[in-house]
N, CA, C and O atoms as a DFTB+ gen file, in Angstrom:
576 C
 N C O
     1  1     -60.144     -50.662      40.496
     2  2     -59.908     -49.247      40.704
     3  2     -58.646     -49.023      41.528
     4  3     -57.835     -48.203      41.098
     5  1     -58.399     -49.655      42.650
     6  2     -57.117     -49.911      43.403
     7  2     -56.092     -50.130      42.585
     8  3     -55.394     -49.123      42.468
     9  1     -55.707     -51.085      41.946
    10  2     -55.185     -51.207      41.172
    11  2     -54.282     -49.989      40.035
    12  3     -53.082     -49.753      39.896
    13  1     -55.456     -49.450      39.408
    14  2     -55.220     -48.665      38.525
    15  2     -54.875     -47.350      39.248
    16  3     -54.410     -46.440      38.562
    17  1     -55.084     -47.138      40.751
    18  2     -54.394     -46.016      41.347
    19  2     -53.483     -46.614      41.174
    20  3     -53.068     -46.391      40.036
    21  1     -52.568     -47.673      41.976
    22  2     -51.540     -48.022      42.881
    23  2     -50.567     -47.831      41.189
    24  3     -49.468     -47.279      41.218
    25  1     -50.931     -48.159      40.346
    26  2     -50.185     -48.298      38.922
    27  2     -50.063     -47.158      38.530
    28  3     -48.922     -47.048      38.082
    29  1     -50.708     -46.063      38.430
    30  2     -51.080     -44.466      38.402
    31  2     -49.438     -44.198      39.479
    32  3     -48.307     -43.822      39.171
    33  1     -49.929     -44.521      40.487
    34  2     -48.766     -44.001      41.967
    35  2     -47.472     -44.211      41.362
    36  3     -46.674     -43.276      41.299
    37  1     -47.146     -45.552      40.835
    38  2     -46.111     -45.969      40.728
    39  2     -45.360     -45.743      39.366
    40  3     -44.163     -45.890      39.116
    41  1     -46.268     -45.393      38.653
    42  2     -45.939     -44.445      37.200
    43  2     -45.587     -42.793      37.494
    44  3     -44.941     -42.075      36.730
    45  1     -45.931     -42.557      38.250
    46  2     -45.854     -40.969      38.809
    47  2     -44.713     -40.720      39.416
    48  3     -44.223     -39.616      39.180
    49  1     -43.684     -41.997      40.711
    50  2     -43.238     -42.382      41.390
    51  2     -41.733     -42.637      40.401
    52  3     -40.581     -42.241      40.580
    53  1     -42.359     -43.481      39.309
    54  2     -40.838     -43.697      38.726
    55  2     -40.507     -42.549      37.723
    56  3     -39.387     -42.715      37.240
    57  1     -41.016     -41.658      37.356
    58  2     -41.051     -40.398      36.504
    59  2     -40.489     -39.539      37.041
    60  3     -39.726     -38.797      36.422
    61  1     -40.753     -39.407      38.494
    62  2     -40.076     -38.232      39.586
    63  2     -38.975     -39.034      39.806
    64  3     -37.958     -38.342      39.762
    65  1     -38.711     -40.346      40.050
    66  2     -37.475     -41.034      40.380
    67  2     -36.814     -40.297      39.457
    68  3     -36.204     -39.305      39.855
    69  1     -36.806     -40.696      37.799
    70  2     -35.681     -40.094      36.675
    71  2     -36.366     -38.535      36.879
    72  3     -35.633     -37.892      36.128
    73  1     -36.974     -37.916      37.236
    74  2     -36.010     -36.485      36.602
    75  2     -35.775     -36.161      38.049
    76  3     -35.721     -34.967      38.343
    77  1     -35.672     -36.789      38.710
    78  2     -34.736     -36.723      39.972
    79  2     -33.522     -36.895      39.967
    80  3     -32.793     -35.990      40.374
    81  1     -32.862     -38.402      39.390
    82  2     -31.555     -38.143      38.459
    83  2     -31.207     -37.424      37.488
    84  3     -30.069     -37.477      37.023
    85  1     -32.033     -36.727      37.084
    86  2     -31.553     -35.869      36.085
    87  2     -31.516     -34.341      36.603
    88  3     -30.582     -33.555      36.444
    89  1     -32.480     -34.147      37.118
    90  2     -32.229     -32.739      38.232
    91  2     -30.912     -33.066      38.843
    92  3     -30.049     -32.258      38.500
    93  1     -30.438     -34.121      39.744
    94  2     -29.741     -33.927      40.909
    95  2     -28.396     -34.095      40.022
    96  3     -27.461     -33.778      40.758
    97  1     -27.922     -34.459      38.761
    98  2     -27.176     -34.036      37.927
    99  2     -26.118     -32.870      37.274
   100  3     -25.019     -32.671      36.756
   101  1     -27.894     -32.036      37.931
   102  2     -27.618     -30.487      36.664
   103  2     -26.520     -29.909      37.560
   104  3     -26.458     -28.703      37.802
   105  1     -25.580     -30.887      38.086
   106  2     -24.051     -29.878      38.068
   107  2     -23.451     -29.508      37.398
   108  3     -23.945     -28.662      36.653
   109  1     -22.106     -29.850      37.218
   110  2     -20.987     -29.373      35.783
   111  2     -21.417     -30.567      34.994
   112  3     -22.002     -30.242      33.960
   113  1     -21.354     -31.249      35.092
   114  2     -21.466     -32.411      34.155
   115  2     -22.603     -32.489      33.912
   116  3     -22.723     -33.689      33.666
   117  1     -23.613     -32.024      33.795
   118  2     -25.068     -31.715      32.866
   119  2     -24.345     -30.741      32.351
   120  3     -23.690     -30.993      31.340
   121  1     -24.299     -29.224      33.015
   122  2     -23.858     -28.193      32.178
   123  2     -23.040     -28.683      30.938
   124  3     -23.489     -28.552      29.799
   125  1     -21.709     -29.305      31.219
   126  2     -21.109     -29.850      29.987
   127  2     -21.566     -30.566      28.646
   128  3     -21.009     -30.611      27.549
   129  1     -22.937     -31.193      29.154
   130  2     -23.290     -31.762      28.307
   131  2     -24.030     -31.131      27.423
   132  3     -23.987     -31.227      26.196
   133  1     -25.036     -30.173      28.398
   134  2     -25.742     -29.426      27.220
   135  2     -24.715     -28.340      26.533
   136  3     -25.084     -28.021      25.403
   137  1     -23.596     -27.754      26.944
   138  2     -23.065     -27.167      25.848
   139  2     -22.260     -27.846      24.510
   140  3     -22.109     -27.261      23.437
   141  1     -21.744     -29.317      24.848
   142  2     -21.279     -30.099      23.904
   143  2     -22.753     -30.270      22.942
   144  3     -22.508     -30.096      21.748
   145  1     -23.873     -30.502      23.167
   146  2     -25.238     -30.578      22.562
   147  2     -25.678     -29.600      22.009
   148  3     -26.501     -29.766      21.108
   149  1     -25.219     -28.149      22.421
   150  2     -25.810     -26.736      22.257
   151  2     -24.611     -26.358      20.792
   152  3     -24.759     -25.425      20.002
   153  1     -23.415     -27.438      20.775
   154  2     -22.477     -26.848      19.440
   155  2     -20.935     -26.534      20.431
   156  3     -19.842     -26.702      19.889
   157  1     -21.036     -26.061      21.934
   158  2     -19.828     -25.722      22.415
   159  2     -18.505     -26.566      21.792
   160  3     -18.593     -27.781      21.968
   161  1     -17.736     -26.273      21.347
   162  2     -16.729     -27.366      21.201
   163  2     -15.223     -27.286      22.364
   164  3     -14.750     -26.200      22.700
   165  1     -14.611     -28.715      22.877
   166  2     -13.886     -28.913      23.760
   167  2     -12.522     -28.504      23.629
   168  3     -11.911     -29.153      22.780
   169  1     -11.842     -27.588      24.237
   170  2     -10.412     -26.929      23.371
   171  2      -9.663     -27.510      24.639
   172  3     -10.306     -27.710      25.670
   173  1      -8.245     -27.795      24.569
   174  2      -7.419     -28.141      25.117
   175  2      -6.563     -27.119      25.463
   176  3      -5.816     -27.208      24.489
   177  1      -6.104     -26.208      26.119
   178  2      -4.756     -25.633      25.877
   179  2      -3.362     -26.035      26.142
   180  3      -2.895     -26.512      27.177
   181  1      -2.839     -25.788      25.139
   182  2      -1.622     -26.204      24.983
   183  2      -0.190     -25.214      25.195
   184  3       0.857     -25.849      25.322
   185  1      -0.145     -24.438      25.218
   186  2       0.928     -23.636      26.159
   187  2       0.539     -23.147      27.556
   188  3      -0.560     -23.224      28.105
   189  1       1.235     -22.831      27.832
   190  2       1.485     -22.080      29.550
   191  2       0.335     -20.653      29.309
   192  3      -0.524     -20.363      30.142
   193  1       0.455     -20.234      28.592
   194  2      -0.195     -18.856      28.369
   195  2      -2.056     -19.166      28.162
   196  3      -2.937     -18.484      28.686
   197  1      -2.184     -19.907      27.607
   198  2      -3.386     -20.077      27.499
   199  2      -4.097     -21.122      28.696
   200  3      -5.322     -21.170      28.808
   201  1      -3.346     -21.799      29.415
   202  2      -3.419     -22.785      30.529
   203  2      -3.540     -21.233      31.896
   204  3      -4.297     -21.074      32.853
   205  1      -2.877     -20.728      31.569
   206  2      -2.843     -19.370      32.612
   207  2      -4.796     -18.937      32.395
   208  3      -5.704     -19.250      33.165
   209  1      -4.882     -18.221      31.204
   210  2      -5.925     -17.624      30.882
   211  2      -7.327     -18.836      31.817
   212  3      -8.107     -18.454      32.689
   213  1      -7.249     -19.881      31.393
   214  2      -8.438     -21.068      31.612
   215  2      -7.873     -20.844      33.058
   216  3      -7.654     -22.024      33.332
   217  1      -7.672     -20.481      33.638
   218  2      -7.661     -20.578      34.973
   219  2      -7.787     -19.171      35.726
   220  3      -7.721     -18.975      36.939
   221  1      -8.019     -18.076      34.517
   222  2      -8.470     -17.084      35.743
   223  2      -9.630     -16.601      35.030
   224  3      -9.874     -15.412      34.827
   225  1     -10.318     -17.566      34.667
   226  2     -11.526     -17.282      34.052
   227  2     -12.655     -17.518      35.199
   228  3     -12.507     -18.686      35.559
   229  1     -13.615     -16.981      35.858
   230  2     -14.562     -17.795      36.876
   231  2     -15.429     -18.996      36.639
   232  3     -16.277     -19.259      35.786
   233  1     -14.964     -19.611      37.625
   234  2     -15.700     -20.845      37.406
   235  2     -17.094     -21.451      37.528
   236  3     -17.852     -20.956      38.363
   237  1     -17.498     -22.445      36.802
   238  2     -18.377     -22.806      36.894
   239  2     -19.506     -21.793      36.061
   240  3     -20.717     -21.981      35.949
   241  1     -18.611     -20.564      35.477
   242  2     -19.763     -19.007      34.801
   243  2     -19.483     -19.770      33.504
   244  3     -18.657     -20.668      33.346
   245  1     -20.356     -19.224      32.571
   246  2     -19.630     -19.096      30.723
   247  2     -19.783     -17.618      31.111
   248  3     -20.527     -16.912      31.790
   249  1     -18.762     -17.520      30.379
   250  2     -17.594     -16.004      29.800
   251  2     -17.775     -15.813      28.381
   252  3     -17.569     -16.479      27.367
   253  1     -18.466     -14.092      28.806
   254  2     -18.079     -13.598      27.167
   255  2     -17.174     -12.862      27.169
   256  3     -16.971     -12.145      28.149
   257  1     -16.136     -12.823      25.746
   258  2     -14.975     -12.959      25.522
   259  2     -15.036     -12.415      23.694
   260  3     -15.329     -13.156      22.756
   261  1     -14.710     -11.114      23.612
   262  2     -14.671     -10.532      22.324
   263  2     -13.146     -10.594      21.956
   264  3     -12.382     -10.288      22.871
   265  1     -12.691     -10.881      20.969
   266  2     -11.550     -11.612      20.223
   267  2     -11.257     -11.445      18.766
   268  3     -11.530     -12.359      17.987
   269  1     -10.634     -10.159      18.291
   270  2     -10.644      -9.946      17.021
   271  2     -11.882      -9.786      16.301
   272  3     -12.148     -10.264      15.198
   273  1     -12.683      -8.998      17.104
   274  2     -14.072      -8.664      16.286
   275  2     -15.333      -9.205      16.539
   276  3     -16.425      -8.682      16.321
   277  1     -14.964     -10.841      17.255
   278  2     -15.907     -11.570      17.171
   279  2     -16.061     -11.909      18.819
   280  3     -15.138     -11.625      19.583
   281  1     -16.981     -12.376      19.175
   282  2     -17.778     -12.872      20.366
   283  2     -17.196     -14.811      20.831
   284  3     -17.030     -15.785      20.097
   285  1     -17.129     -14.737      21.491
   286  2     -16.870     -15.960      22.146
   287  2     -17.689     -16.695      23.145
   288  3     -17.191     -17.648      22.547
   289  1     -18.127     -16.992      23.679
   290  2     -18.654     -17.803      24.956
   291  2     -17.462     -19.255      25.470
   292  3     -17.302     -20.347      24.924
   293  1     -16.757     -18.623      26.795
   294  2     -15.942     -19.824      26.992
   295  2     -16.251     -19.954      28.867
   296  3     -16.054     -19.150      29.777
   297  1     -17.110     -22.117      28.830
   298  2     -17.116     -22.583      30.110
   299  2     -15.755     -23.123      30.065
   300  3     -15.229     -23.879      29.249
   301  1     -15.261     -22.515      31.222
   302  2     -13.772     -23.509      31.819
   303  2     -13.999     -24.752      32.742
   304  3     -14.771     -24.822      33.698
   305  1     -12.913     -26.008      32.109
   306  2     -12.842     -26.721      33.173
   307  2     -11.813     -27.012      33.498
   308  3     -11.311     -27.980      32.926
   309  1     -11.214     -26.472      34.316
   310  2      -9.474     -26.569      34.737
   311  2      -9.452     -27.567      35.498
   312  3      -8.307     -27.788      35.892
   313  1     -10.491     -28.539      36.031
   314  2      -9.945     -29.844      36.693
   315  2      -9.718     -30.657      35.828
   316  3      -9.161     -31.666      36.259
   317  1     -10.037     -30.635      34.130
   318  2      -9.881     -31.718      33.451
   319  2      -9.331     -30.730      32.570
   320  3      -9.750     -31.228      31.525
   321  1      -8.670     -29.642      32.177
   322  2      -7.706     -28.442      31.483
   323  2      -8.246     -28.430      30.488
   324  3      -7.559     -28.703      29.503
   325  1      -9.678     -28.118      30.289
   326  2     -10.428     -28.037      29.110
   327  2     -11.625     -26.596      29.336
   328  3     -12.030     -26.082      30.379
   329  1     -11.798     -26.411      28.521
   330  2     -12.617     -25.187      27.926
   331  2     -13.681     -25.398      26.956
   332  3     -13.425     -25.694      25.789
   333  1     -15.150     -25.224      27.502
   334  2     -16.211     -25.206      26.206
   335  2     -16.275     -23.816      25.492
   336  3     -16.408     -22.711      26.018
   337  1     -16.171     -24.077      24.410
   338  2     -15.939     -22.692      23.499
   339  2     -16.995     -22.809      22.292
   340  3     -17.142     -23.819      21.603
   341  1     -17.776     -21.487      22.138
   342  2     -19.021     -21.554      21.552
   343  2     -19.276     -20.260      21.110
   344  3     -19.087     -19.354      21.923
   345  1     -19.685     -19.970      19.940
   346  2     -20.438     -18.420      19.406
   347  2     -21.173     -18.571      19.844
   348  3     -21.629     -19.496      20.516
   349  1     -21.840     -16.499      19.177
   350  2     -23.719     -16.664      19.559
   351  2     -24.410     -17.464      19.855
   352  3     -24.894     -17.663      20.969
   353  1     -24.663     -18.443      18.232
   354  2     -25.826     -19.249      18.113
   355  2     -25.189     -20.397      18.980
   356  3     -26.028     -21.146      19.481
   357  1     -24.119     -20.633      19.206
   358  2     -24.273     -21.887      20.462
   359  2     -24.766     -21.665      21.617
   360  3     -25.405     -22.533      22.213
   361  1     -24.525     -20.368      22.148
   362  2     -24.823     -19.881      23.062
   363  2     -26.597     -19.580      23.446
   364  3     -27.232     -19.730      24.490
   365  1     -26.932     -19.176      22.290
   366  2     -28.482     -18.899      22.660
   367  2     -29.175     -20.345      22.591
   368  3     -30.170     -20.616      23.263
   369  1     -28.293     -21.628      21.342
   370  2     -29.111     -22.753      21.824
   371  2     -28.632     -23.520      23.462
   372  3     -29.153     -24.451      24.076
   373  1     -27.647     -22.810      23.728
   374  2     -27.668     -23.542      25.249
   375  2     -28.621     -22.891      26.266
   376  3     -29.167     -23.536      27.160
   377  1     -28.781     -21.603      26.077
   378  2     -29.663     -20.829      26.754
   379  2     -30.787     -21.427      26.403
   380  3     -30.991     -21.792      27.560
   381  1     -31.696     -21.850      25.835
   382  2     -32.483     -22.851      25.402
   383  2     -32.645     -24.105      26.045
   384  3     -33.581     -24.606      26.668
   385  1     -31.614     -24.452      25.770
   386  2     -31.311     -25.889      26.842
   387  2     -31.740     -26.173      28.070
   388  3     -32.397     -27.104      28.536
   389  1     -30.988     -24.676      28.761
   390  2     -31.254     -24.172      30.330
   391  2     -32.407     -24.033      30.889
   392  3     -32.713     -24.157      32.075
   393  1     -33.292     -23.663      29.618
   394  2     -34.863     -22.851      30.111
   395  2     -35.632     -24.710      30.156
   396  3     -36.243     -25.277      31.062
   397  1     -35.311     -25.101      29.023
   398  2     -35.903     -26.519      28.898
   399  2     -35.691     -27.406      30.372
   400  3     -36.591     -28.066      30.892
   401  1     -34.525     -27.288      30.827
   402  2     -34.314     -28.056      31.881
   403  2     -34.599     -27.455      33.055
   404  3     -34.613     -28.198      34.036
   405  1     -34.898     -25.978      33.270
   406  2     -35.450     -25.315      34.051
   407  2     -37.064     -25.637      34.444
   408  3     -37.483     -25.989      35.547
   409  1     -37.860     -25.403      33.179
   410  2     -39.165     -25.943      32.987
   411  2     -39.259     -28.006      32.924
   412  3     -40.225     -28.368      32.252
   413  1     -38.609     -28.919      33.377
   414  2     -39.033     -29.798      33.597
   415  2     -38.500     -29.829      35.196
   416  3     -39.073     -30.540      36.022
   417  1     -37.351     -28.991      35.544
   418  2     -37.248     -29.468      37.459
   419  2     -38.793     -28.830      37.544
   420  3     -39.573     -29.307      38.368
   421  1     -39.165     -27.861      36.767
   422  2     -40.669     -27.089      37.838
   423  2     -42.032     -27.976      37.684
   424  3     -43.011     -28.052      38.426
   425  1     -41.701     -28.681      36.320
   426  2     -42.531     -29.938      36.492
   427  2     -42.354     -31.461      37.135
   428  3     -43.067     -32.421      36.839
   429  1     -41.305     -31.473      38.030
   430  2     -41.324     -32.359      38.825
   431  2     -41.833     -31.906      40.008
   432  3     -42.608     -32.673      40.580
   433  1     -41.618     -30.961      40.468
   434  2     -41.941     -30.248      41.630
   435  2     -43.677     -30.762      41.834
   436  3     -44.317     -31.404      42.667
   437  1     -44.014     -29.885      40.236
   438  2     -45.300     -30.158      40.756
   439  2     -45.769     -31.664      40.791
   440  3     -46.551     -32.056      41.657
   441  1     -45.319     -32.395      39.926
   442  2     -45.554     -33.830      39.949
   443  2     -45.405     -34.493      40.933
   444  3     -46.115     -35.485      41.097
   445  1     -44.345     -34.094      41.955
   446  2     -44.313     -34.313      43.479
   447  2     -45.345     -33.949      44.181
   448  3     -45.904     -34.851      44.805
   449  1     -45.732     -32.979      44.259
   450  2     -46.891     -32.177      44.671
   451  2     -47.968     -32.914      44.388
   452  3     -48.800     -33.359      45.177
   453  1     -47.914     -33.026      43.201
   454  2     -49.725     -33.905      43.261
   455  2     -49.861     -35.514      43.467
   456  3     -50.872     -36.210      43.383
   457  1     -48.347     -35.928      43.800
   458  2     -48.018     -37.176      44.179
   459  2     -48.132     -37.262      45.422
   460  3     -48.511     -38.359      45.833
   461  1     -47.906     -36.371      46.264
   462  2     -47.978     -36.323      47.727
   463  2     -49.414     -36.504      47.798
   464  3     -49.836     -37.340      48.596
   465  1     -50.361     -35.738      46.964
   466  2     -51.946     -35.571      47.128
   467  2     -52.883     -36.706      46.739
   468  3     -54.041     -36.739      47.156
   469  1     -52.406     -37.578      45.986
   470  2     -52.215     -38.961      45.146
   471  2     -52.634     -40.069      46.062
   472  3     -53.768     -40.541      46.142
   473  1     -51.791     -40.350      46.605
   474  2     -51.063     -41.018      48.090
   475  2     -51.894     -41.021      49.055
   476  3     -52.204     -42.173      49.361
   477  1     -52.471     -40.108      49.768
   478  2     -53.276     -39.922      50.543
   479  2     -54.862     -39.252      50.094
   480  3     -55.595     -38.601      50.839
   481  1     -55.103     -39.599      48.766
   482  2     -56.594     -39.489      48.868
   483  2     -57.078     -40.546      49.099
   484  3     -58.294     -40.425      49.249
   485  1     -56.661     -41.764      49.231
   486  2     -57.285     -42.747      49.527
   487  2     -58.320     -42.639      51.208
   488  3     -59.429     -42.961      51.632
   489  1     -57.357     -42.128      51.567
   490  2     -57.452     -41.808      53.256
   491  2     -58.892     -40.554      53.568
   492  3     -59.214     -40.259      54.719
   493  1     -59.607     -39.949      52.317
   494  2     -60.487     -39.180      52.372
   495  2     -61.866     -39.442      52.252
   496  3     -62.902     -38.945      52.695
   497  1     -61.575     -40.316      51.565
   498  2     -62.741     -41.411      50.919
   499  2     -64.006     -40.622      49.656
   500  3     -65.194     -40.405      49.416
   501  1     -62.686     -40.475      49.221
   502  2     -63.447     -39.275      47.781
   503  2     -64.415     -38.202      48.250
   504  3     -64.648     -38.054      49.450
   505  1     -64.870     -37.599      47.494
   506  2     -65.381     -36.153      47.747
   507  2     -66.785     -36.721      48.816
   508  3     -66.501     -36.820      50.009
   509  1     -67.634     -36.929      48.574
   510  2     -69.019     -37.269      49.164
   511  2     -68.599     -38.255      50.303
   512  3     -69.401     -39.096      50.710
   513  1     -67.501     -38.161      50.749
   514  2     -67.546     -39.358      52.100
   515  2     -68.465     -38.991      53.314
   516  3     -68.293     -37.974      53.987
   517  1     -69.558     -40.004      53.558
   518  2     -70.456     -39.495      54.455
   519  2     -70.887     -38.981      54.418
   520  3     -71.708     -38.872      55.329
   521  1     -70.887     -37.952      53.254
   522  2     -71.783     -36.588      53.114
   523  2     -72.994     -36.641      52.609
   524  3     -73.509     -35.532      52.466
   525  1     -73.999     -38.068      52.103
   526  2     -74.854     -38.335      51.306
   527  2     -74.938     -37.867      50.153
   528  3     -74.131     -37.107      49.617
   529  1     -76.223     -38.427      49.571
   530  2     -76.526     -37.890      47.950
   531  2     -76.399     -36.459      48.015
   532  3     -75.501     -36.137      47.237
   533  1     -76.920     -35.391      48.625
   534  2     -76.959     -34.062      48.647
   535  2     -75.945     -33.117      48.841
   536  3     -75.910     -31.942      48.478
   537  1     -74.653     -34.162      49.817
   538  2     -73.550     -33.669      50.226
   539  2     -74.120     -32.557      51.673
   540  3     -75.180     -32.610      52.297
   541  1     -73.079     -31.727      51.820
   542  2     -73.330     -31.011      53.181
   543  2     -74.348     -30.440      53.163
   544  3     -74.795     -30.417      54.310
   545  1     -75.091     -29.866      52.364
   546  2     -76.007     -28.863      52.062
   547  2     -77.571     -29.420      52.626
   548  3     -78.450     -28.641      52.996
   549  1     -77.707     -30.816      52.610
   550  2     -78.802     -31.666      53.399
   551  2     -79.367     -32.013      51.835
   552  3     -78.808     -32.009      50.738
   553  1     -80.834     -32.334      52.303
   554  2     -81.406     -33.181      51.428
   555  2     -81.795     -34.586      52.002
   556  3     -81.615     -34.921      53.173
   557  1     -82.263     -35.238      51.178
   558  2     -82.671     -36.748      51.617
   559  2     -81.334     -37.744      51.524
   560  3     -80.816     -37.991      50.435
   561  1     -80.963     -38.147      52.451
   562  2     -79.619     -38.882      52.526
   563  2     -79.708     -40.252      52.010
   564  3     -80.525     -40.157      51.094
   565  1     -79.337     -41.437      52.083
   566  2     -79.408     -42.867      50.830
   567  2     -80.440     -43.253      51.423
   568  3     -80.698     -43.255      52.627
   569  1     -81.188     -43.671      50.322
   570  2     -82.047     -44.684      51.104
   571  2     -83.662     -43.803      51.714
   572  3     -84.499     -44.309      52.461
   573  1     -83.691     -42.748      51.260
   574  2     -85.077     -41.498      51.664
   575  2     -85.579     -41.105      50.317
   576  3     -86.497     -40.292      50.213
């Protein structure tokens, strides 16, 4: 039974380890990834004029950006002079992305949470510790 906690602990333990790297990630470089994944594609600019624009775009936001009729979504990255550029549907599957990776940090949380609780039930000595067959309520205790 020890055992199969301590293996339980340590399965729980290395699960929160990775989406611990993967939470502590979700900087630009997650962001980047899920929009390269979501369809964003990587544009370079190549004159002065458009090198201007990628740089007074806010950072670290995606920007919508209407352009001859049509809709744009553009993340800037002016430390590496690149731009993720994406329609609608890239856009709503990155929004997708976001919620997905939103809903597993909240399931680490709790997986922490019941890892903390994990850990130290040993220290309680399961529900009926001392409490006899009847538990608090009385009754004939072991052995009556």
């Amino acid at each position: 039974m020890k055992s199969i906690r301590c293996t339980l602990i340590s399965c729980i333990a290395a699960g929160a380890a990775l989406l611990i790297g993967c939470a502590t990630t979700a900087s630009t470089q997650n962001r980047e990834n899920m929009l390269v994944a979501s369809g964003f594609k990587v544009i370079t600019p190549k004159t002065t004029a458009q090198k201007q624009k990628l740089q007074n775009l806010p950072p670290g936001k995606v920007t919508m950006i209407q352009k001859a009729g049509k809709t744009y979504y553009i993340f800037p990255d002016p430390a590496h002079n690149q731009a993720y550029v994406g329609g609608p549907k890239q856009y709503r599957h990155y929004q997708e992305l976001r919620a997905t990776n939103k809903l597993a940090q909240e399931n680490l949380e709790t997986a922490e949470v019941y890892q903390d609780s994990a850990m130290e039930w040993s220290l309680w000595g399961g529900w009926d510790a001392g409490l006899g067959v009847w538990g608090p309520m009385g009754g004939p205790g072991p052995g009556l």
